[in-house]
C-alpha angles and dihedrals in degrees: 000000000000120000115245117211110205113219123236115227109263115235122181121268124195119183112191125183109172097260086064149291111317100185129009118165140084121299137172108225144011139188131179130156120245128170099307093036145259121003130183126206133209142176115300091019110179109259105273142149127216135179109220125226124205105297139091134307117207128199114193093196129209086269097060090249118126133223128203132201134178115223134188101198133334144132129263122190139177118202120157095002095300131114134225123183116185115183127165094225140011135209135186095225129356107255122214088278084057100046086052093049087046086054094045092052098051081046091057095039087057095045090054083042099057086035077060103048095048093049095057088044088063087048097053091046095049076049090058099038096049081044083051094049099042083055099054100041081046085061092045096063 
């Protein structure tokens, strides 16, 4: 018995750096990596904006082919169904400098997150204390 591929929908994609539009056409599928990791995107996405962080963006086009980009920051947002992808540079592939700034950056990203997470743990024990305290001058009335 032959094997059927299903076809996804296809949805526009338009990917923009500032020397020009790079891709403009109907795909059926992108991923790319922002802040909390990888996404992918199909047709009839629900509307959202993410920054990108260094990483690839992929491009499944209506063809089946892929392409694949390497990207240091950007922004990627849905909205109706299309698609709209703005970096400041592109690169076919991410070359060993890239790899290390990719690191860096997730570096950096864990290091704000557990910032972050300590800092909300002192929070959360000031809460408790000043509950603590509003108790105990409550009772000593």
């Amino acid at each position: 018995m032959a094997k059927v591929s299903k076809k996804l929908p296809l949805f526009p994609v338009k990917l923009v750096t500032p020397s020009g539009v790079v891709l403009d056409e109907m795909v059926e599928q992108v991923t790319a990596v922002d802040a909390v990791g990888q996404f992918g995107v199909l047709a009839d996405h629900v509307n959202f904006i993410a920054p990108l962080v260094p990483g690839r963006i992929s491009i499944t086009r209506s063809d089946g082919s892929e392409l694949s980009y390497y990207a240091t920051e950007g922004l990627a947002q849905v909205t109706n169904g299309a698609m709209t992808i703005t970096v400041p540079e592109l690169k076919d592939s991410a070359s060993a400098e890239d790899a290390m700034a990719t690191f860096r950056a997730t570096q950096a990203y864990l290091a704000r997150l557990e910032a972050e997470r300590q800092e909300a743990q002192r929070a959360l024990q000031a809460a408790r204390r000043a509950m603590a305290n509003s108790e105990v001058k409550l009772e000593a009335r």
